[in-house]
C-alpha positions in Angstrom: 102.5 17.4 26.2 104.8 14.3 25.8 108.3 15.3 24.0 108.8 12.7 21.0 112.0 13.4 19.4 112.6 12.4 16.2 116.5 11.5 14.4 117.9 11.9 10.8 121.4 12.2 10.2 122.5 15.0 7.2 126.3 15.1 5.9 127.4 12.7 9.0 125.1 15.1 11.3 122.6 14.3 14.1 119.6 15.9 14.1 117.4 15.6 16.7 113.7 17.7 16.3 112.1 17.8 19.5 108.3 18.0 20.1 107.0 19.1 22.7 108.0 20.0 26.4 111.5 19.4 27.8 111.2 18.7 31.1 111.2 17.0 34.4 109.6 14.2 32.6 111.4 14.0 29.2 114.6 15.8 30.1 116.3 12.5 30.6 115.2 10.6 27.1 117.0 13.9 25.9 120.1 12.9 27.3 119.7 9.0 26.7 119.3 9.7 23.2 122.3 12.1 22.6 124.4 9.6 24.8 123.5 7.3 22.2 124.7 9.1 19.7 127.8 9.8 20.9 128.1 6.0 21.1 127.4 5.4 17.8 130.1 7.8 16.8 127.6 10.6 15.8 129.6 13.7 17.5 128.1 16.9 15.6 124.4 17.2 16.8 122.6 20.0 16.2 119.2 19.8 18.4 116.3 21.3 16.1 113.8 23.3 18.7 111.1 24.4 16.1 108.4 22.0 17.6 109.4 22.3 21.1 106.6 24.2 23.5 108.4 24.7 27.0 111.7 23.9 28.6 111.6 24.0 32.6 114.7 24.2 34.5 115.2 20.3 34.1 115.3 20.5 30.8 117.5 23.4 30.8 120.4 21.6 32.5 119.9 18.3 30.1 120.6 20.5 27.6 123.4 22.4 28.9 124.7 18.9 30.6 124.6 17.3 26.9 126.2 19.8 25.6 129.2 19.8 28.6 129.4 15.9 27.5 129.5 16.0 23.1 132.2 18.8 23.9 134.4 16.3 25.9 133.7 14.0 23.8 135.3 16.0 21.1 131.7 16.8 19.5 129.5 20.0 19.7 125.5 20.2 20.0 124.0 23.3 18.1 120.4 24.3 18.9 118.6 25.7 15.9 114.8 27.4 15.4 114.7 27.6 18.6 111.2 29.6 19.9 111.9 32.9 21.2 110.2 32.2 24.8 112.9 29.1 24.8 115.7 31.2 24.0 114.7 33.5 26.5 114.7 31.0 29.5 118.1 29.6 28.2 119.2 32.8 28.3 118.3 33.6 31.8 120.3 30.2 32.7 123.3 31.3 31.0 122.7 28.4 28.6 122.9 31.2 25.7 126.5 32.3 26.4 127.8 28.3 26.3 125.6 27.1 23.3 125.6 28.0 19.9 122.0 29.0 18.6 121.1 29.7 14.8 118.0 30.3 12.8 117.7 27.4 11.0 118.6 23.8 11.1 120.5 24.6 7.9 122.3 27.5 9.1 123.5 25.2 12.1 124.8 22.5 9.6 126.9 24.9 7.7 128.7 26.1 11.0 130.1 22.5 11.8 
């Protein structure tokens, strides 16, 4: 499945609702896009995960890579509704010890 990602920005906050697979193929538009944002000035993203289907171990270190940039950038990235079967594989990376995951998109918002 090709990963579409799609922006809105909330109380000066980037969200970005993946669909589909991140991976080998689409890992990279991940990053792109979030260096993007950071260009534009947009340092609190939270990455919305309700619509994603699969993340490989590509897509695992965009993420985690991402996240390593926003923070020395003086931002943070947030992951929200992320699928359990995601939240397991970014927990067998260590990915869940470094990024912040909550419930909701909302519940992410409020924590900035």
């Amino acid at each position: 499945m090709i990963m579409e990602i799609e922006r809105r920005t909330e109380n000066k906050i980037e969200i970005l609702r993946v669909n589909g697979a991140i991976d080998f193929s689409s890992s990279r538009l991940l990053e792109d896009l979030i260096k993007s944002s950071i260009a534009e000035g947009k340092m609190s993203i939270v990455l919305d995960l309700a619509e994603a289907s699969d993340v490989d171990s590509l897509g695992v270190a965009s993420i985690i890579k991402s996240h390593s940039l926003l923070r020395k950038s003086g931002g943070d990235l947030k992951l929200a509704a992320t699928p359990a079967d995601i939240v397991f594989v970014l927990r067998q990376a260590g990915a869940g010890t470094l990024i912040t995951m909550f419930p909701t998109v909302e519940a992410a918002i409020t924590d900035f």
